[in-house]
C-alpha positions as CSV (number, residue, x, y, z in Angstrom):
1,X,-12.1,40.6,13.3
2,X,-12.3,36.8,14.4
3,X,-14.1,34.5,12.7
4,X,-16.8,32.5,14.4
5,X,-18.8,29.2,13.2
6,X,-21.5,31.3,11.5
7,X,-19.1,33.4,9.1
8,X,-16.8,30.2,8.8
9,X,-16.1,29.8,4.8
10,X,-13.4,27.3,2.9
11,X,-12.7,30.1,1.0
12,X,-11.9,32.5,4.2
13,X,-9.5,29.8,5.6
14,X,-7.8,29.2,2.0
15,X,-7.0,33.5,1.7
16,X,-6.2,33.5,5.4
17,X,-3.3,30.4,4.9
18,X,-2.2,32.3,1.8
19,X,-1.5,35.1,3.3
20,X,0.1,33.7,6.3
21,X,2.3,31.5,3.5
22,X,3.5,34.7,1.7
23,X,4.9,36.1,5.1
24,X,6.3,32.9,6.7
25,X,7.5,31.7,3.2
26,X,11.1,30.3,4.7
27,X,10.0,28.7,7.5
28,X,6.9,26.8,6.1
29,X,8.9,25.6,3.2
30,X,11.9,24.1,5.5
31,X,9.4,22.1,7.9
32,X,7.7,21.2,4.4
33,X,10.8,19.7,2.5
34,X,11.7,17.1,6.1
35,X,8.2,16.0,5.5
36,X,8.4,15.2,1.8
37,X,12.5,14.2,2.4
38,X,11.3,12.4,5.2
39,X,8.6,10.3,3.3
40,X,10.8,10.0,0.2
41,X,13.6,8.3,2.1
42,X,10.9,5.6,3.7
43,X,9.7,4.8,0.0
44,X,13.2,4.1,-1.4
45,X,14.1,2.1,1.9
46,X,10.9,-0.1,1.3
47,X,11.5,-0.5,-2.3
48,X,15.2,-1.7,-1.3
49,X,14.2,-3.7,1.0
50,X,10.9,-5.1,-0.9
51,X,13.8,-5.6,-4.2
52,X,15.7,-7.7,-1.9
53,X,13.0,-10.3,-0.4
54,X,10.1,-10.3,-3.2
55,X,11.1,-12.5,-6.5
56,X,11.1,-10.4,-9.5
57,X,8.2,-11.2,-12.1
58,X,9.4,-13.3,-14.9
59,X,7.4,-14.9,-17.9
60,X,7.3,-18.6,-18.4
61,X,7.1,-19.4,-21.8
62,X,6.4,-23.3,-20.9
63,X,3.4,-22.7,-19.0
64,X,2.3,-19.0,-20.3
65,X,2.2,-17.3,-17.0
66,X,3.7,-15.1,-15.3
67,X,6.0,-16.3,-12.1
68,X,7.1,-15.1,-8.9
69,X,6.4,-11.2,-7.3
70,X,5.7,-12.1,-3.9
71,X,2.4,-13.9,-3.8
72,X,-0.6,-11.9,-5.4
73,X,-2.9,-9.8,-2.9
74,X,-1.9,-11.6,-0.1
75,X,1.7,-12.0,-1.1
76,X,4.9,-11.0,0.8
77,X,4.9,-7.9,-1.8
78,X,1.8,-6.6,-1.1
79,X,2.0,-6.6,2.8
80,X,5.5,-5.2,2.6
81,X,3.7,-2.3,-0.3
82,X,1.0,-1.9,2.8
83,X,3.9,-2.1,5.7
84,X,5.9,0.5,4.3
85,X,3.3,2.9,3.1
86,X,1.5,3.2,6.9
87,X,4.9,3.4,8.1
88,X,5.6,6.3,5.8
89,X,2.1,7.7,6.9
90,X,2.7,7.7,10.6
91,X,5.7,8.9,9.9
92,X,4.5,12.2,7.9
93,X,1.8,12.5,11.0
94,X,4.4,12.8,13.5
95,X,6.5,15.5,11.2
96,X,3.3,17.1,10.5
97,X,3.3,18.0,14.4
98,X,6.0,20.5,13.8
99,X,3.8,22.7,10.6
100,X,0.3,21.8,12.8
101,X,2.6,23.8,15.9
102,X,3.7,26.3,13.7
103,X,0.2,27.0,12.0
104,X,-1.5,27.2,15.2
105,X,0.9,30.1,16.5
106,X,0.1,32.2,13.0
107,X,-3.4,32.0,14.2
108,X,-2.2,33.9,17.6
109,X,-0.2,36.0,15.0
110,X,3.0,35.0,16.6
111,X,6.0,34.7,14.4
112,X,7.4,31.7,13.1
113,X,10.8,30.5,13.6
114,X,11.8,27.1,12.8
115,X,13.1,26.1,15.9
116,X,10.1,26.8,17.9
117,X,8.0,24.9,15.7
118,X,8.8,21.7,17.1
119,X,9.1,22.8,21.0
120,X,6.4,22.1,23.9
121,X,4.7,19.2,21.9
122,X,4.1,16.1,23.6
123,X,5.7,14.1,21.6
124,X,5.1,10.8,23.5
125,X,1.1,11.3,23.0
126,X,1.2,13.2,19.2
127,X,2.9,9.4,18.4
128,X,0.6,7.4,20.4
129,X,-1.9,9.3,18.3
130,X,-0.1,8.5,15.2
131,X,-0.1,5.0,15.3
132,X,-3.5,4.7,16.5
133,X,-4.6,6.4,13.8
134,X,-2.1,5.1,11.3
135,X,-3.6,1.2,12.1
136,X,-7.4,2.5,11.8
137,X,-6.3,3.8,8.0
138,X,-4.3,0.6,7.7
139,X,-7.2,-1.9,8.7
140,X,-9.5,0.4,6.4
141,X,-8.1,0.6,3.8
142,X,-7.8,-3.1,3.5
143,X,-11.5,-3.0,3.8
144,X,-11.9,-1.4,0.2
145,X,-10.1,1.6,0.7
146,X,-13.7,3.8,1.8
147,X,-13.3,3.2,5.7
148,X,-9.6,3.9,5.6
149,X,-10.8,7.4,3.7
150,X,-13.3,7.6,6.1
151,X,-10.2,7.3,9.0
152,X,-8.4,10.1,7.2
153,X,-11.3,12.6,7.5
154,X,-12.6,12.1,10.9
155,X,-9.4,12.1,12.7
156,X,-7.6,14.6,10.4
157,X,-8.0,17.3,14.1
158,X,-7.0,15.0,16.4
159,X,-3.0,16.5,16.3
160,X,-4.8,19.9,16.7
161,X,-6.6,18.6,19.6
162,X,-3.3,16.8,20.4
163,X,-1.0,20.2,20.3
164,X,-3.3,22.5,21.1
165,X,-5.5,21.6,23.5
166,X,-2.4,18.9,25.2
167,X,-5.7,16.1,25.4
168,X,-4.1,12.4,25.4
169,X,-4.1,10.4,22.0
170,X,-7.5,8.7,22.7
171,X,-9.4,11.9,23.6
172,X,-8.3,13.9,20.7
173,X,-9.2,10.8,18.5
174,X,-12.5,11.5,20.0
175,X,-12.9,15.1,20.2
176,X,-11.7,15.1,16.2
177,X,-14.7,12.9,15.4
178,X,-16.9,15.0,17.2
179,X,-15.4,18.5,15.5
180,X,-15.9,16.6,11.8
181,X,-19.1,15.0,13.3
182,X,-20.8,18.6,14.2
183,X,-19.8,20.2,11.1
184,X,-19.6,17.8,8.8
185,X,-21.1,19.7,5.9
186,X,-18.7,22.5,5.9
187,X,-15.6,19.8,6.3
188,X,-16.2,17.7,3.8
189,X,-15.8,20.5,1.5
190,X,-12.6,21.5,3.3
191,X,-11.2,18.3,2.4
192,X,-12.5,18.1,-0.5
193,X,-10.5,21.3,-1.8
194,X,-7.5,20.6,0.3
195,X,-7.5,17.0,-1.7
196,X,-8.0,19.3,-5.1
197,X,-4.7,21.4,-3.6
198,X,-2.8,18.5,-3.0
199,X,-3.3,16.9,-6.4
200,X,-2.0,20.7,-8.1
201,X,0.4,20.3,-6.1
202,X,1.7,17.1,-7.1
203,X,0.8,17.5,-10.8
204,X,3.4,20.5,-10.7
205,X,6.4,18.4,-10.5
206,X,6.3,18.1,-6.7
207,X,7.5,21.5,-6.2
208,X,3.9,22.8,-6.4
209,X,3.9,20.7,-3.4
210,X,5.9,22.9,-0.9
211,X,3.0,25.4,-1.3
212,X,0.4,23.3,-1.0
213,X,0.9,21.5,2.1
214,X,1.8,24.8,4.5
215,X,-1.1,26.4,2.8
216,X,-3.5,23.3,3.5
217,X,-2.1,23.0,7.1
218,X,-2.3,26.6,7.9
219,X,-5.9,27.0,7.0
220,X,-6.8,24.1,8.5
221,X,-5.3,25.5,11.4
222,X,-7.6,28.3,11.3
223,X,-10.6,25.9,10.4
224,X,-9.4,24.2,13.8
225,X,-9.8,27.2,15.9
226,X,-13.1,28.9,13.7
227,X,-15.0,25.6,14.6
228,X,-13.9,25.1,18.4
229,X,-14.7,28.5,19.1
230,X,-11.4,30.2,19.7
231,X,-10.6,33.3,18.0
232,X,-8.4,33.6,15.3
233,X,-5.4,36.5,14.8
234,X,-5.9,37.9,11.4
C-alpha cells in the first residue's frame, strides 16, 4: 500500500531503500563509484594545484615560528581548501541528479538501467540549482559552519523538486524549504540517521560507502514522494 504523511516513518523509508538496493544492486553501485571517483579526482587536482601555489610550512629556528603555508585563515591556502571543496560539492550535486533520477523511478517501480538514469533531466536548471545552493553552503559555512549546515538540510529536496516536478532552480530552492519547513520534526531525524549512515559508511574503508549513499538517496526518494503526497510503488 502507499505510504501517506500520517504513516510516514525513517525506519519505513530506510527498509524500503534497502530493499530496492538489494534488487538494483549493479546499477546503484555504478552511478555511486562516478560520484565518489568524481569527487576523488577534484580533491587530488586541488591538492596539486594548492602544492603548487601555497609555500610549504617550514620551522625557523632563528625566530621559533613556523613560516609560510599560505597565509593563516585568510590565507591563499585556506580559500583554495574552501574553493576546491564547494567545487567538489557542486560537483557531487550535479552527479547526484543521475541516483536522485534513478531513485525516483524505483518509487514508480520501474526498473533501473544505467543509461536511463541520467536522461530527461534538465540539466541546465539541476546546475543552476547546484551552484546556488553550493554558494549558500559556501557563504555559511564561513559563518561558523551552523548556517552552511543549516543550507545542507533545507535545500537537500530541491533536486527532487528539480527532477521530478521539472520547477526552475529558484522554485525548487523554495519549495525544498517549505517540504523541510512543514515537516521539520520528522526530517531532521531523516538526516540525522542518513548523517549516522554516511559516517558507517566511511568508517568501513569507503567501500561501506557504495551502500550507503544509494541507500540514503533511495529512501529519501521515497521520503520525497511520502511528504508531497504522491504515492509510492512498493
Amino acid at each position: 500500500m502507499p505510504s501517506s504523511p500520517s504513516t510516514y516513518s525513517v525506519g519505513n523509508a530506510f527498509s524500503y531503500a534497502f530493499k530496492k538496493f538489494q534488487d538494483n544492486l549493479l546499477p546503484l553501485i555504478l552511478i555511486t563509484l562516478i560520484i565518489l571517483v568524481g569527487a576523488a579526482v577534484i580533491q587530488v587536482v586541488g591538492n596539486v594545484i594548492q602544492a603548487a601555489v601555497v609555500d610549504p610550512v617550514t620551522y625557523n629556528f632563528n625566530t621559533g615560528q613556523y613560516e609560510g603555508g599560505g597565509g593563516g585563515f585568510f590565507g591563499i591556502a585556506m580559500i583554495l581548501s574552501f574553493l576546491f571543496g564547494a567545487l567538489s560539492f557542486v560537483f557531487n550535486l550535479v552527479i547526484q541528479s543521475g541516483i536522485i533520477k534513478g531513485s525516483l523511478m524505483l518509487t514508480r517501480g520501474r526498473k533501473l538501467e544505467f543509461g536511463t538514469a541520467f536522461s530527461g533531466i534538465n540539466w541546465g536548471q539541476v546546475i543552476v540549482a547546484a551552484l546556488i545552493i553550493g554558494v549558500m553552503t559556501f557563504v555559511g559555512l564561513i559563518l561558523c559552519i551552523l548556517p552552511g549546515l543549516l543550507v545542507i538540510f533545507f535545500t537537500s529536496y530541491a533536486l527532487y523538486f528539480v527532477i521530478d516536478r521539472n520547477q526552475d532552480a529558484m522554485t525548487a530552492i523554495k519549495s525544498s524549504f517549505g517540504l523541510v519547513k512543514d515537516h521539520f520534526g520528522v526530517l531532521i531525524l531523516f538526516f540525522l540517521a542518513s548523517l549516522a549512515a554516511y559516517i558507517v559508511g566511511a568508517c568501513l574503508c569507503g567501500v561501506g560507502l557504495l551502500a550507503a549513499i544509494p541507500i540514503v538517496v533511495v529512501a529519501q526518494a521515497y521520503t520525497f514522494r511520502t511528504l508531497t503526497n504522491d504515492p509510492v510503488t512498493v
